[in-house]
C-alpha positions, 0 to 999 in steps of 0.5 A: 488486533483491532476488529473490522467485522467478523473474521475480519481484524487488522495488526497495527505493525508499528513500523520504526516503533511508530503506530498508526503507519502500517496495517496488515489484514487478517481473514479468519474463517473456517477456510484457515487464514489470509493475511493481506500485505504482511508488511516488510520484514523488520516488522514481522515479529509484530506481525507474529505477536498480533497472530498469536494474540487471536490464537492464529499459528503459523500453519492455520496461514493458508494465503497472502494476499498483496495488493502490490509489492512495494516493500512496506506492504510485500516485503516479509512476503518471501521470509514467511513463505521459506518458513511456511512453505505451504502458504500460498501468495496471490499478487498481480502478474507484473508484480509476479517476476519481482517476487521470484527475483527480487534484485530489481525491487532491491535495486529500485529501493536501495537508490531511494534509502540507500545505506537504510534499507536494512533499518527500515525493510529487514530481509527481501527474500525470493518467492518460489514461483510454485508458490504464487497464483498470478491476478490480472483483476476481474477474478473471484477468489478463495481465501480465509474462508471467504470469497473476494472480488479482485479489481485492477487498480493501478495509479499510485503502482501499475502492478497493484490491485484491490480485493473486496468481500461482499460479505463484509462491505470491506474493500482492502485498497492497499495505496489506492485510497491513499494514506489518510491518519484519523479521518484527516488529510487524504494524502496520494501516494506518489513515487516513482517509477509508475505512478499514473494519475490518469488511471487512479481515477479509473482504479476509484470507479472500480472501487466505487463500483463495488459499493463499498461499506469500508475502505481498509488503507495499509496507510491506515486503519478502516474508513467509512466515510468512502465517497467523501474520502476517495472524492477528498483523495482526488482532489489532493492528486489533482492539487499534488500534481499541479505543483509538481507540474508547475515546479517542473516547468519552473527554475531549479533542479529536481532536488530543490523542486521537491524540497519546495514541494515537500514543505508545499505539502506539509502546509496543506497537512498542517491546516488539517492535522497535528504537527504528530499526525504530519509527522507520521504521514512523512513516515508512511510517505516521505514527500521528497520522493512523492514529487519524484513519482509525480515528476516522471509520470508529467515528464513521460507525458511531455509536459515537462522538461 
């Protein structure tokens, strides 16, 4: 368990036995516990190591938070709360019908990984529709003994949003402040199917709004270094999606495209990291499928083919 401030830590889950690729929050207080985004299933029994390890059970849970429900952050959501059916989970109302049925999230995800989704994601169970409280951003809620603003902040998902504790300064942002490895290349996280690059923009306002002490990234760890980061994060969107676009309008199929924007990418991360630390990044977000979110937000736009 690694601190934030107090009552608040984080679990490195070491996903496919690698760490430093995804995070899961704790919010410890006398209110009980809140976990947020538990992580995919085949890394709950990390999950439950880094619980015990702070002397947190099981019934002392009394909320998840998810900033949205793409598997690596929502998807041992269902498992834990068939166990623990007294834990309540909060999560953006588009995001509220795949929690209850998640055939499409299945679907969606198995076109990607195909014959591995068992390997990298475990079980995607269902989420009893008693147990969820719908967000829309803007609300004020209750959870781990503390008090959290709730914004809105769609971009890499259109279903996704941030929670901040006032307290603390730290503002969980899930994918929205991108992934980012020891202070080092902002990497956004771009795949499909909803991905907008207007409204991320907008989304870091609200962020920035809240005058944030720390940004804590599922993709990884605490960062404090909030304006340069996010202005960094923007920066790398608007270079990713150029060359997504000018790949677009460009020869070739979709399958070369990204290929050639993969290895785009890995060059601009190998001039600020380690070739470890890049392949950890590939990991968090592979690059082929990030030019395939940005590849249907331009074609959705009519600016490319």
């Amino acid at each position: 368990m690694n601190t934030l401030s107090h009552g608040l830590s984080w679990v490195d889950l070491q996903f496919r036995g690698r760490p430093q690729v995804i995070a899961t929050g704790i919010v410890q207080g006398h209110g009980g516990v809140a976990i947020v985004d538990p992580g995919p299933t085949s890394c709950l029994e990390t999950l439950e190591l880094g619980l015990q390890a702070s002397g947190i059970r099981w019934p002392d849970v009394r909320h998840i938070l998810l900033t949205h429900i793409h598997l690596d952050h929502a998807g041992a959501t269902g498992t834990i709360v068939r166990e623990h059916p007294h834990i309540t989970v909060l999560v953006h109302d588009r995001g509220m019908k795949h929690m209850v049925d998640p055939t499409k999230l299945i679907q969606s995800a198995t076109r990607v990984y195909r014959d591995r989704m068992n390997e990298l994601w475990g079980e995607v169970a269902a989420v009893p529709a008693g147990n969820l409280v719908s967000l829309i951003g803007g609300e004020r809620i209750e959870a781990g003994g503390r008090s959290f603003d709730v914004a809105y902040t769609p971009g890499h998902a259109s279903h996704h949003v941030s929670y901040f504790d006032e307290s603390s300064g730290v503002a969980w942002v899930g994918d929205t402040a991108g992934v980012c490895l020891n202070g080092g290349y902002v990497l956004p996280p771009t795949p499909p199917p909803d991905v907008d690059v207007d409204a991320w923009g907008q989304s870091v306002e609200r962020i920035l709004a809240w005058s944030p002490a720390t940004l804590m990234l599922t993709h990884f760890g605490p960062i404090t270094s909030v304006r340069p980061h996010l202005a960094s994060l923007l920066d790398n969107l608007m270079t990713t999606s150029g060359i997504a676009l000018a790949l677009l309008n460009g020869p070739g199929t979709d399958e070369e495209r990204g290929a050639v924007f993969a290895e785009r990418v890995r060059d601009q991360l190998r001039s600020q990291m380690t070739e470890s630390e890049v392949a950890t990044y590939v990991v968090a977000a592979a690059y082929e499928h990030l030019f395939n979110g940005l590849a249907r937000y331009w074609r959705k736009k009519g600016a490319a083919a």
